[in-house]
Each structure stands twice: as C-alpha cells, then as structure tokens.
VEXDREN-2710 file (C-alpha; in Angstrom, 1 decimal):
% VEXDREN-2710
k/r/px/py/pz
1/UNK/10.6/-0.1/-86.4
2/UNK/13.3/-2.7/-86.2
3/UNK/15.9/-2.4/-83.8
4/UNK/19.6/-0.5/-85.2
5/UNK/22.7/-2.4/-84.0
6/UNK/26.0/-1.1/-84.2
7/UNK/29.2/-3.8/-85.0
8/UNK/33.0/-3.1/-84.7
9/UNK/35.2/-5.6/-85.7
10/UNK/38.4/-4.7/-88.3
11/UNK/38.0/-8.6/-89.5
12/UNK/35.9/-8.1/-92.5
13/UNK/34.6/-12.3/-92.5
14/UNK/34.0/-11.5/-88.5
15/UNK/32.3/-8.4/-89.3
16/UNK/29.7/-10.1/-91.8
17/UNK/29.2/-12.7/-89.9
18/UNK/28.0/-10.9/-86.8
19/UNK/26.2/-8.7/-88.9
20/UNK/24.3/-11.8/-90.3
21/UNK/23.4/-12.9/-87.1
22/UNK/21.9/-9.8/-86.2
23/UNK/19.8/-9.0/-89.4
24/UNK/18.1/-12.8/-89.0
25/UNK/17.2/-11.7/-85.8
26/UNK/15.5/-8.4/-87.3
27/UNK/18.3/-6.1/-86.4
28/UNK/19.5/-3.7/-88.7
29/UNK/23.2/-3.1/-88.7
30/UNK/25.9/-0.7/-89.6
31/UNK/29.5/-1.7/-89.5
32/UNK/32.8/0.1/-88.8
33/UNK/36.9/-0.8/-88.5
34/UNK/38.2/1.7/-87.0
35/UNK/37.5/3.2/-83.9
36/UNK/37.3/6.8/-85.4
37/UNK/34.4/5.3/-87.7
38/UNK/32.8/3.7/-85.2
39/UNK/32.6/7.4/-82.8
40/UNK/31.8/9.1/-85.7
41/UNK/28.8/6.6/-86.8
42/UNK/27.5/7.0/-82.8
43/UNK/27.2/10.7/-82.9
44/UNK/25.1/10.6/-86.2
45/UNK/22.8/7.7/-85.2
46/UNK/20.6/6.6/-82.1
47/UNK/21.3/2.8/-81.2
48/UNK/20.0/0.2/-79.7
49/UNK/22.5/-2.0/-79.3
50/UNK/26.3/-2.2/-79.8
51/UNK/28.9/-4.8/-80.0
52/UNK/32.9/-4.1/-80.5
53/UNK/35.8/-6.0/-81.0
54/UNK/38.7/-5.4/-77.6
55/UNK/41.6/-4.9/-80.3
56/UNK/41.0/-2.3/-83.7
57/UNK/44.0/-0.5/-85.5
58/UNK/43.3/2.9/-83.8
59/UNK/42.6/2.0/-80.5
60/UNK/40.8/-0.7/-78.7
61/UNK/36.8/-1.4/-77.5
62/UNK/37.8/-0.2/-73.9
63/UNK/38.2/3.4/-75.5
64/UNK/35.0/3.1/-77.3
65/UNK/33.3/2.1/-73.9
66/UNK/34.7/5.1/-72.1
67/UNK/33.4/7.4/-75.0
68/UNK/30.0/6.1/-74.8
69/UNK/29.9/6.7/-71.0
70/UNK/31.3/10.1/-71.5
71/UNK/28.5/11.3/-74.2
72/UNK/25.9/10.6/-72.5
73/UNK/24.7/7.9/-74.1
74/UNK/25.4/5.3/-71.1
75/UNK/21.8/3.7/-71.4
76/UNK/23.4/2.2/-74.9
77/UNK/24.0/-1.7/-74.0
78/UNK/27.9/-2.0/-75.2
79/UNK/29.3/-5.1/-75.6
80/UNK/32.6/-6.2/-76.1
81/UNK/34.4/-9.3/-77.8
82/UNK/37.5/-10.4/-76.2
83/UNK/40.4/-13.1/-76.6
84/UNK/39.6/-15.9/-75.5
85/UNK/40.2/-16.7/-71.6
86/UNK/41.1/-13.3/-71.0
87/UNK/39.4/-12.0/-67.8
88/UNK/41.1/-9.7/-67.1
89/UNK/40.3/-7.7/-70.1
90/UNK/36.7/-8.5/-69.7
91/UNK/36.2/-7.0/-66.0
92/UNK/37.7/-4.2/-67.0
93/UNK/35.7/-3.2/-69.8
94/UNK/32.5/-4.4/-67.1
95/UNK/33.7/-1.8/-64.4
96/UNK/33.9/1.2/-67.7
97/UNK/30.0/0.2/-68.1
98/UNK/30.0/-2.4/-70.6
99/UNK/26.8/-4.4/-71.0
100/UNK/28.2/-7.6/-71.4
101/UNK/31.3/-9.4/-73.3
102/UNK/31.5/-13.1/-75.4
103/UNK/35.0/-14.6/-76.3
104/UNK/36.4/-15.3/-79.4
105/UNK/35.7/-17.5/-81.2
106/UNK/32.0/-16.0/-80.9
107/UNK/29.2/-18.3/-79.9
108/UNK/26.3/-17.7/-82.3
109/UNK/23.9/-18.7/-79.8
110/UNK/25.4/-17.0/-76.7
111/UNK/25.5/-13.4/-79.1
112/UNK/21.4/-14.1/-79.8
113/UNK/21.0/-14.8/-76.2
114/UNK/23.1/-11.1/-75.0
115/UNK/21.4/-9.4/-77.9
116/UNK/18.0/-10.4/-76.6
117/UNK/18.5/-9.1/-73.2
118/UNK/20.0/-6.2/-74.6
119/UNK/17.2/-5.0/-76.8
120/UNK/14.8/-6.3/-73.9
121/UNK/16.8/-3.7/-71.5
122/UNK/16.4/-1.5/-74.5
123/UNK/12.6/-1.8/-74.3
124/UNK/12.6/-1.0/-70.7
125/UNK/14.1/2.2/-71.4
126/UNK/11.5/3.7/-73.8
127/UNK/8.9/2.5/-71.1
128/UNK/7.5/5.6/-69.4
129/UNK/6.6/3.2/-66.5
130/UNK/8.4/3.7/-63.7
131/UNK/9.8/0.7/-62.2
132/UNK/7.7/-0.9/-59.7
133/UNK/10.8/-1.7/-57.4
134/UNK/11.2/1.3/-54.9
135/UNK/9.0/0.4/-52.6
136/UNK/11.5/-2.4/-51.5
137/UNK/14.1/0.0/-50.4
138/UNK/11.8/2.0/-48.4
139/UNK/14.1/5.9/-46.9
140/UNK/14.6/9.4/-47.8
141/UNK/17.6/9.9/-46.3
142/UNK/19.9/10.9/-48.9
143/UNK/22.1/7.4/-48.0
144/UNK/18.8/5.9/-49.4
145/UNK/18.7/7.9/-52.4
146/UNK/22.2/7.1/-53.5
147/UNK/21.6/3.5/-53.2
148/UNK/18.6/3.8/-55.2
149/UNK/20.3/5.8/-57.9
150/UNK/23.1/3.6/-57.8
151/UNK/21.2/0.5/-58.1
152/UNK/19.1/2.0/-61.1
153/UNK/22.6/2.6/-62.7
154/UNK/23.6/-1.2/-62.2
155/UNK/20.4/-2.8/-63.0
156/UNK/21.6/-1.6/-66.6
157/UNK/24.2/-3.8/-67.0
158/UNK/24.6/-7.9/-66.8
159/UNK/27.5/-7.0/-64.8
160/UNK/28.4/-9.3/-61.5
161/UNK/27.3/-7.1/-58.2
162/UNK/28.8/-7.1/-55.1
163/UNK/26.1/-5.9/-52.1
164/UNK/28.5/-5.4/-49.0
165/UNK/26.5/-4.8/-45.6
166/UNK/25.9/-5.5/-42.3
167/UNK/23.6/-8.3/-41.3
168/UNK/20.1/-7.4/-41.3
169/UNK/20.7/-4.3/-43.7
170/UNK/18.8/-5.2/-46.5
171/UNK/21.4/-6.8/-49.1
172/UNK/18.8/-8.9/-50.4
173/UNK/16.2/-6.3/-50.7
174/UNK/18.9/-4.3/-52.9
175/UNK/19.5/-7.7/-55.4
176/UNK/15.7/-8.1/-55.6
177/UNK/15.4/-4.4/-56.9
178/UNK/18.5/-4.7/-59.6
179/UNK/16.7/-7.4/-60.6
180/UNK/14.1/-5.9/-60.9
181/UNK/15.1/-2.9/-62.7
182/UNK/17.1/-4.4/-65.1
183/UNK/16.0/-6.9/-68.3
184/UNK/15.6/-9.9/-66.5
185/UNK/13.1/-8.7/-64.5
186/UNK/10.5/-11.0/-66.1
187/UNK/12.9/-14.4/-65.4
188/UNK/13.1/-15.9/-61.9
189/UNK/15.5/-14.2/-59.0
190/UNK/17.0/-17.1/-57.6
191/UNK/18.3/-16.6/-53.7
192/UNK/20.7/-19.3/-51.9
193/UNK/22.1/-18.8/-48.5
194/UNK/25.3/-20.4/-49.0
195/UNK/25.7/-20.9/-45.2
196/UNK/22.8/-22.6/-44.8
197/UNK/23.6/-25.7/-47.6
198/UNK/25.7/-28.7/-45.8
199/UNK/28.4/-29.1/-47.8
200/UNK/27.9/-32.5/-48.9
201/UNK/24.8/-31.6/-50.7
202/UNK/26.4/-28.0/-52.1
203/UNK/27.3/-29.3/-55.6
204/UNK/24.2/-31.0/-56.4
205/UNK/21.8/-28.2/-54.9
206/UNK/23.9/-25.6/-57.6
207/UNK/24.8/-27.9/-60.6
208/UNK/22.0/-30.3/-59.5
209/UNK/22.5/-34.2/-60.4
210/UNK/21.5/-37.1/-62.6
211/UNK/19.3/-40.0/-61.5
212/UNK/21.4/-43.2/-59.6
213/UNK/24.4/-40.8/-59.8
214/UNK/24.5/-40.9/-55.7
215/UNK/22.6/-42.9/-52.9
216/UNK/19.1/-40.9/-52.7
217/UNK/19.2/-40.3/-56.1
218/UNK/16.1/-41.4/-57.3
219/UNK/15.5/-38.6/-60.3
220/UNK/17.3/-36.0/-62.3
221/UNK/17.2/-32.7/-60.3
222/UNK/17.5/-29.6/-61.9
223/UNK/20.1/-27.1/-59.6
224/UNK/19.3/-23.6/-58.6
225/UNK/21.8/-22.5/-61.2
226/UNK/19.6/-24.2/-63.7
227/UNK/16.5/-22.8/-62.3
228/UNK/17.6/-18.9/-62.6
229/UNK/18.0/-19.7/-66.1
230/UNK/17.7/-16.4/-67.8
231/UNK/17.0/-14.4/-64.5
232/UNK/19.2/-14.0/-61.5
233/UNK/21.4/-16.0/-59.0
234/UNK/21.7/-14.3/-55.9
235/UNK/24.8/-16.0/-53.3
236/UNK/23.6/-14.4/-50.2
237/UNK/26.9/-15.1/-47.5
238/UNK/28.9/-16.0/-50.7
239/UNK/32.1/-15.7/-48.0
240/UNK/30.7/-19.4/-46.5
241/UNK/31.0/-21.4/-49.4
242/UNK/34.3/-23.9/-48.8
243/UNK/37.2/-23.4/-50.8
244/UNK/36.6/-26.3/-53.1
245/UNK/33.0/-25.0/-53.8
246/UNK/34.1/-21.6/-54.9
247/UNK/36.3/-23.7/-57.5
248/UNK/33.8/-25.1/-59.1
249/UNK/31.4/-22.0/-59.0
250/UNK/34.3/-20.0/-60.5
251/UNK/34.7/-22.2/-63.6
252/UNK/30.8/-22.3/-63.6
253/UNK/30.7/-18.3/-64.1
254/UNK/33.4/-17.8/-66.3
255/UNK/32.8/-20.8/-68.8
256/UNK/28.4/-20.0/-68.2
257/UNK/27.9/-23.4/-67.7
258/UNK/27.6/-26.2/-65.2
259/UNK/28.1/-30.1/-65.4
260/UNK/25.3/-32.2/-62.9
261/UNK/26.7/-34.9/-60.9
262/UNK/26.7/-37.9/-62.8
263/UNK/26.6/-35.7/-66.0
264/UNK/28.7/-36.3/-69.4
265/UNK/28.1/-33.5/-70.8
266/UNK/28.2/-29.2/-69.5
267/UNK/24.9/-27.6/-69.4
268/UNK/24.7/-24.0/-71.0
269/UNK/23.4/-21.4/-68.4
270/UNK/22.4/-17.5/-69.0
271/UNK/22.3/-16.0/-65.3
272/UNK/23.2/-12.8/-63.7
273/UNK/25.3/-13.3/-60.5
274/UNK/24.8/-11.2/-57.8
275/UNK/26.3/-11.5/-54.4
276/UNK/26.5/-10.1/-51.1
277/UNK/28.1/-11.2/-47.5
278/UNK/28.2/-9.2/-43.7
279/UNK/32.1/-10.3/-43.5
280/UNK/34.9/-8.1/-44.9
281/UNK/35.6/-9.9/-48.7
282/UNK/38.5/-8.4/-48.6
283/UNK/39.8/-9.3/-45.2
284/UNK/39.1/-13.5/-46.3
285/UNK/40.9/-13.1/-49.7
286/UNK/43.7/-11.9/-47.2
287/UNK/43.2/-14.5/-44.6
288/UNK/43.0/-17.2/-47.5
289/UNK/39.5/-18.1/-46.6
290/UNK/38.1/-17.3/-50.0
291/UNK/39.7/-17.4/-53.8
292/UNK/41.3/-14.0/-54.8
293/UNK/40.1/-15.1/-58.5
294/UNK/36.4/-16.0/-57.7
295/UNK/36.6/-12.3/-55.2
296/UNK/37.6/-10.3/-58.2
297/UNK/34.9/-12.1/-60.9
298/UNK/32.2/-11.6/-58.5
299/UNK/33.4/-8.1/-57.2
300/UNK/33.2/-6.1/-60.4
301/UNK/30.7/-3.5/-59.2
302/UNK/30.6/-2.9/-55.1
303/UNK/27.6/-1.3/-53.8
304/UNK/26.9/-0.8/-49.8
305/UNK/23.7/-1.0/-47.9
306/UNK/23.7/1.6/-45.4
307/UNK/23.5/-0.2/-41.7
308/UNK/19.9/1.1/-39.9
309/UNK/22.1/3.6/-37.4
310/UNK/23.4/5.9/-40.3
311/UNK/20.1/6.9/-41.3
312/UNK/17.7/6.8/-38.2
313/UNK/15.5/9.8/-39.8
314/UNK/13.8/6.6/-42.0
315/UNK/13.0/4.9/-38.7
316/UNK/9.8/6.7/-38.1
317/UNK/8.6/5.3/-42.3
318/UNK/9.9/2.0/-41.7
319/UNK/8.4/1.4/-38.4
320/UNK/5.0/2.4/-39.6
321/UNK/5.6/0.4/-42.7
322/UNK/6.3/-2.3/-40.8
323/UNK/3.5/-2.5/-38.5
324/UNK/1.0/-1.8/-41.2
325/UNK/2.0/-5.0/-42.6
326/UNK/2.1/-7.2/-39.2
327/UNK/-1.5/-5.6/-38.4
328/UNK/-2.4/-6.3/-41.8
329/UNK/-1.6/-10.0/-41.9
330/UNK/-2.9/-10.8/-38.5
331/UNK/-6.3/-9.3/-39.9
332/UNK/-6.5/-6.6/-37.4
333/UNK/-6.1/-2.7/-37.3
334/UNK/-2.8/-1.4/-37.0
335/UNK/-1.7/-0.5/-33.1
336/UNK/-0.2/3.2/-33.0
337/UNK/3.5/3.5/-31.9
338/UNK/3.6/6.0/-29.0
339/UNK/6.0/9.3/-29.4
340/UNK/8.5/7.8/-26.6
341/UNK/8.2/4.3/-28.1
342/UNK/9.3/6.1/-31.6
343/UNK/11.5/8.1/-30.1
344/UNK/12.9/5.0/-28.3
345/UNK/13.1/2.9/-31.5
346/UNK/15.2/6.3/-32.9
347/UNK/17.5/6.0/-29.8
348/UNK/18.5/2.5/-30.1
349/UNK/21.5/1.5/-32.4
350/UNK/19.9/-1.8/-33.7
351/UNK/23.0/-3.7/-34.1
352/UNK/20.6/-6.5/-36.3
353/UNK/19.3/-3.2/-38.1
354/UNK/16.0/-3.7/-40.3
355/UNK/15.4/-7.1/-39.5
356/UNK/16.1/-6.4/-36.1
357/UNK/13.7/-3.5/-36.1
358/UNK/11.2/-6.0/-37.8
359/UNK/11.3/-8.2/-35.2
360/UNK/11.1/-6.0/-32.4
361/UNK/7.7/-4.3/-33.6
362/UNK/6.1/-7.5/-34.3
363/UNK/7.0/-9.0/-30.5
364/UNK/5.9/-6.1/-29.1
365/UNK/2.9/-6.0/-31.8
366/UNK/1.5/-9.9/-30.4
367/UNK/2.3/-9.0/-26.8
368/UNK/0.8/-6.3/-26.2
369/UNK/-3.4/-5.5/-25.9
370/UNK/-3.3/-2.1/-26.5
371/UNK/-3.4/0.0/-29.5
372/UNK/-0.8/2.0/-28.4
373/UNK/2.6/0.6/-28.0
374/UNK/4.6/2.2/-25.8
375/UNK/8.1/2.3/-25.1
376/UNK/8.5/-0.5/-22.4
377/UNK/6.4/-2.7/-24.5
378/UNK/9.3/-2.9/-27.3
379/UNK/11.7/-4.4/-24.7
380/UNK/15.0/-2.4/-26.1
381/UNK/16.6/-2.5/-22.7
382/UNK/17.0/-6.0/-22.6
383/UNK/17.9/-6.4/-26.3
384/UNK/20.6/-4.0/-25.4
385/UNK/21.8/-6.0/-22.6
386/UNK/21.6/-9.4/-24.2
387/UNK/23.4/-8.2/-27.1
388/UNK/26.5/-6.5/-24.5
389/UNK/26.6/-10.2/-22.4
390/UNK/26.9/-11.6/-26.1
391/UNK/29.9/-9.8/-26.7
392/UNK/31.6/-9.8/-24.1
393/UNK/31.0/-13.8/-23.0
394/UNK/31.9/-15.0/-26.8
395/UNK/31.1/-19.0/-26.4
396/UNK/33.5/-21.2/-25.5
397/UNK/35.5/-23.4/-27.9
398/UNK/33.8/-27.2/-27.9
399/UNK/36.0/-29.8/-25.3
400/UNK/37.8/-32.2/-28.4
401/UNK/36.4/-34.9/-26.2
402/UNK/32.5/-33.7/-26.8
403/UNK/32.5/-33.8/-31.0
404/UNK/29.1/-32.3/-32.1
405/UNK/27.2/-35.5/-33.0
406/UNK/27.9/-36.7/-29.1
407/UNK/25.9/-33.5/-28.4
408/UNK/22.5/-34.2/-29.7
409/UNK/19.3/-34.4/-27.6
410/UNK/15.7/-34.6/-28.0
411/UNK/14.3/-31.2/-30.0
412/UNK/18.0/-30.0/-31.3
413/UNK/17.8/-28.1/-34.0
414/UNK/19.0/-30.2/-37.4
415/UNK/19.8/-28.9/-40.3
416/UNK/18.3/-31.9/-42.1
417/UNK/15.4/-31.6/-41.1
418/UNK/14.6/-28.0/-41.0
419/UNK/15.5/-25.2/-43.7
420/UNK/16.8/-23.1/-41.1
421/UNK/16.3/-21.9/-37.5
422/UNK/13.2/-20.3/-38.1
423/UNK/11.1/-23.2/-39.6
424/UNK/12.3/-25.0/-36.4
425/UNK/11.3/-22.4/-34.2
426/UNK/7.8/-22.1/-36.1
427/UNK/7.2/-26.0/-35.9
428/UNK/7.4/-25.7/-31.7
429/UNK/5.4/-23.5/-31.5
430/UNK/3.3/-25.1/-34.0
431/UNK/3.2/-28.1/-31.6
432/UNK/2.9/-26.4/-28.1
433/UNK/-0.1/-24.1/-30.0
434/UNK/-1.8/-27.7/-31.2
435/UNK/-1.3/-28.9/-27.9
436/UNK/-2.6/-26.4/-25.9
437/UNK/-5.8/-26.1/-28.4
438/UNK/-6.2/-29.7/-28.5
439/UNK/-6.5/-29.5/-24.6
440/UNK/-9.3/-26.8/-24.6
441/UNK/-11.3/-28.4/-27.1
442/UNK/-10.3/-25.3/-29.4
443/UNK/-11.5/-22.6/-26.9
444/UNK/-8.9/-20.0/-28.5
445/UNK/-9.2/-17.9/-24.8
446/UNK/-8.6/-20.5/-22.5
447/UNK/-6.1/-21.5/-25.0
448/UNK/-4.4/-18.5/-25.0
449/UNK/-4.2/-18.1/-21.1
450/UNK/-3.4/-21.9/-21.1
451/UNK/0.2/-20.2/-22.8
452/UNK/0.2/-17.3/-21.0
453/UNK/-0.2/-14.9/-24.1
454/UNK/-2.8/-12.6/-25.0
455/UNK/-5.9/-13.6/-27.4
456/UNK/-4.1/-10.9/-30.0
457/UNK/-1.2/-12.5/-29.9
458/UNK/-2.9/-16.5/-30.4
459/UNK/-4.7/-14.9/-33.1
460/UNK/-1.9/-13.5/-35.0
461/UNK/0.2/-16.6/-34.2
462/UNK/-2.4/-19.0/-35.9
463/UNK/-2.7/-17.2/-39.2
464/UNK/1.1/-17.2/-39.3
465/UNK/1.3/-20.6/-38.6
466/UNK/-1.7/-21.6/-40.8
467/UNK/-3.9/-22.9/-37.9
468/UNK/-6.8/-21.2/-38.6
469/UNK/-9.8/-23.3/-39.2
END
C-alpha cells in the first residue's frame, strides 16, 4: 500500500510541484490551501507524512503543528516550509513537535531526503517490535522512567537535542538510545569529545580536508560530519569548542553542509545533531564563552540525565549489572556484592556517578580474591577523602615563567600521541605487565606477585589489555 502524504501550500505551481515530487517517489498525495481544509482533510484520513507551508491565508503551519499535537496524532512526521534564513521561525515550529523544516526555495533533493526518513520513522511505528534500546538506560526509579518516556518522545523527531548532566551521568548513553529509537537508527551514531580535539586539528577532524591542502596532508580525509552521514553527530562537551569553532559549526547546521579544507566547493550533509555538556549552557552564553546563536540552534529540545544520587534505589540493578559484565569479560564467575558493601555503595554520594560507580566495582572486582566483595574492599572512604582534598586544594595557577611546553618529562601524558588519558594509562600498564612477564619467562603467578596483584586481577588485566596468548 503506498504511502499517503499530505501538502499545504496556498501557491498552486508550489503545491504541484511538491506533489510531483512525492508521487515519483510512490507517495500518494492530497493537497489543501487553507488551513481549515488542511484540519478538515487530517481528521478524515490517516497519514504518513505531512508537509505545510509557515504562511496560508487563514492561519499559518505553526497552528497546524499545534493541532496535530493536540489530536493525538503526534506520531504524524509534520514538516514545515519556511522563508528562507528564517530560524527563528523554524525552532519554533521544532519545539511544537515538528518533524523537520526546508527553506524556500525548496530543495528537491533535500525534501526526498526528509521524506525518506520520515516514512522510515513511519515504518518504525507500525513495527510491533519493541525497540531494542532500553537496556542502555538501565533504572526503575520513576526519574528513569521519565527519561525513557521522554527520550521515546524525541527520538520521533529530527529535532537538535540538548542532554544536560553531570559528568559521569550517562549523556551519552541517552543520545545512543534516541538514536536508536528514532529513523536513523540503521545509519552510524557518530560521538566527538569536543574537549579532547587540539584545536589546530578541530576543523579538519569535522569538515575533514583535501590532499596537499596542509603539511601532513597526504590524502583526502573524509570528517566525522561526513561520516554520520544520514545517522547522528553527537558533540559530547559541546561547551569546549573555541569561539571560532562554534562559527563555523553554526553555519555548518543551519546551511547542512560543510566545506573541507582546501575545498572549492560545500559538501551536502543529512545528520541529526545532538549535544550534551556537564557545564551550565546557559551560565557560558552569559559569560560569553559560547555563541548565544549556536546555544539556541542546538538547544531546541533540553532533556536531563538524572545524577546517580537522586535515584540510589537503581544502585542495587546497576551494580549487579555492572559486575556481571566485568566477571563476564575477564572469563570468570561473577563475585557477589556483600549486603554492607551494597549498602555501602547506596550510602555514598558518587560525585563521578555511573562511571564512577563503574569504576569502583571493577577495582575492587581485580583486587580482591574472594567471591564476596565486601565493603572495605570498594575503598569509598578514600574516594571520599580524595575527592574533599580536591576541592578544597583547587591547583594552583601555572608560574608565567614555567609555559607548559617547559614542563614536559619522560612518560607525560600527550595528547598527540594518545586519544585520551585512558589509552595512556592502558599502554603503562601495558609496558610494566610485558615487563614483568618478560622477566618470569611468562610465569603469570610469579608475574603477578612480581606486581604485587593478585592472579585474578593479572588475568583480567591481560584480556583487557589483549595480552593473552
């Protein structure tokens, strides 16, 4: 059965047009004027898919959005035609519910691209499948649940998403599920830590570049932009890109398209920007840190991840989540978690929250040769006292005298050279594991005393560090 498509537009030539369009792509139409017609055609018909011009003689497409949403039909991908460069107009028919929105004059090929994803989003809904996405948002707290409805309720859209959140929450565990709940779901989810890109090399990594247009430059790269194409761009710690970075990402998202360094001509691009930060957005528009245009084309939809310590009844799943996965890794049977160590872990206010909790099972998970893990063996005392002595002894401000390239020594972290300050972590303990194996001939227990940690916790350490032989 093909696909019904609904088009509002009191241009008659505009009207026909888009209605063209659609019926070579298999889609049936029916047209209206008016805004009365078009209301009157949506409570006598089921569609798939609708698309309305911003300004009609009666009213304008921002009403028709609102009467959608208040009929119950809000599953009905609505988009909206609007003047060209007008933003404004266009967010706010994106915080009503719309879909999507194209300027005038209409790109042929950018309407066949939004009607695809529409009718794909479509698709999705008459699936009786539930999406297999919940398990990344693991909680029954009812903090949980309304992130989970509300994310089910954005994944609809192609709307920009803001994820506010304390560090360690779980931002990027909420983007991976709109993404996939929603019709991109089969295109690549693209992550970038924009505070982990030096900014030299920030514009070529997102727009990518052309061969010879730079020293190094020995082929054409592709950016990460490019390589969400059709899926989604998450900006995790969108608040650390530089001011003249968020420039050239805000002409990227509003004009959906990028120019590569060395490039002549833009590149199209069809992605779905979601964002997220731990800072206050708000508080560096106000501070001038970050562009009050790009804040307000990013921000069109605000959801918030719950920090760990406003919903510690989902410690006990998450903890037991957690360690089935560690034990199940390391090839071993999971070790059980004590009531006091439980009740412990419930206690604590885990400033890092999930992550934090994650990392605090799987130390006490390689360092301890029990099977039960008890309350002393998760070490939250002296989490809780490091964390106090960091905030109260903030570090010092760097002597103008000692710039930081004086301040390099042997075994200092680069970011060159490493992705981040995990892979440098993991590649000494690489080294001191190779060493001390290398020394034993590979006797993994002498080895492991050699270190001065337990066989269980060599064992899990090679098979995370890909050692095994």
């Amino acid at each position: 059965m093909e696909p019904l498509a609904l088009v509002i537009d009191d241009e008659p030539d505009i009207c026909e047009l888009l209605a063209l369009t659609l019926q070579r792509m298999d889609v049936h139409c029916h047209t209206a004027a008016t805004l009365r017609e078009a209301q009157r055609l949506l409570d006598e018909n089921r569609y798939d898919f609708c698309l309305t011009d911003i300004r009609l003689p009666d009213g304008d497409g921002l009403q028709l959005v609102e009467h959608i949403q208040a009929q119950d039909k809000s599953d009905l991908p609505v988009a909206v035609i609007t003047a060209h460069g007008n933003m404004d107009t266009a967010i706010k028919a994106l915080k009503l519910g719309a879909f999507d929105f194209v300027s005038k004059p209409v790109d042929l090929e950018r309407l066949r691209s939004l009607v695809q994803l529409a009718l794909r989003l479509n698709h999705k809904r008459t699936d009786t499948q539930k999406p297999n996405s919940d398990h990344l948002l693991l909680g029954e707290t009812e903090k949980m649940r309304e992130l989970r409805r509300q994310i089910a309720k954005v994944a609809r859209s192609d709307a920009p998403i803001y994820i506010s959140g304390e560090s360690g929450s779980g931002k990027e565990l909420a983007a991976r599920s709109i993404h996939a709940q929603g019709p991109r779901a089969d295109k690549p989810f693209v992550p970038i830590n924009c505070g982990a890109i030096p900014a030299e090399l920030m514009e070529s990594e997102f727009f990518g570049h052309k061969k010879g247009s730079f020293t190094g430059a020995h082929r054409d790269k592709p950016g990460l932009m490019q390589a969400a194409e059709g899926g989604t761009l998450f900006l995790d710690e969108v608040a650390d890109l530089p001011l003249d970075m968020q420039v050239k990402l805000l002409r990227a998202i509003q004009e959906k398209s990028v120019r590569p360094i060395g490039a002549s001509q833009e590149v199209p691009i069809d992605v779905r920007i979601l964002s997220a930060t731990h800072k206050d957005l708000a508080k560096e528009v106000a501070e001038g840190r970050f562009r009050n245009d790009l804040y307000y084309r990013i921000n069109v939809i605000e959801i918030t991840v719950p920090p760990l310590r406003e919903r510690k009844e989902d410690i006990p799943l998450l903890a037991q989540t957690i360690m089935q996965r560690i034990a199940t890794n390391a090839g071993v049977s999971p070790p059980h978690l004590s009531a006091e160590a439980m009740e412990a872990l419930k206690n604590y206010q885990f400033p890092g929250n999930v992550r934090q909790l994650e990392n605090t099972l799987e130390r006490a998970f390689t360092l301890s040769d029990q099977q039960i893990i008890r309350a002393q063996d998760l070490h939250l005392e002296r989490e809780a006292l490091s964390a106090t002595r960091s905030a109260e002894q903030p570090t010092p401000p760097r002597p103008p005298s000692q710039p930081a390239a004086a301040q390099t020594y042997p075994g200092q972290f680069d970011p060159s050279h490493y992705g981040s300050l995990d892979s440098f972590l993991q590649a000494i303990e690489k080294e001191a594991i190779e060493k001390a194996l290398n020394e034993t001939r590979w006797n993994r227990t002498a080895a492991a005393q050699k270190l001065g940690i337990s066989f269980r916790s060599l064992r899990y350490r090679l098979k995370k560090l890909g050692l095994e032989d």
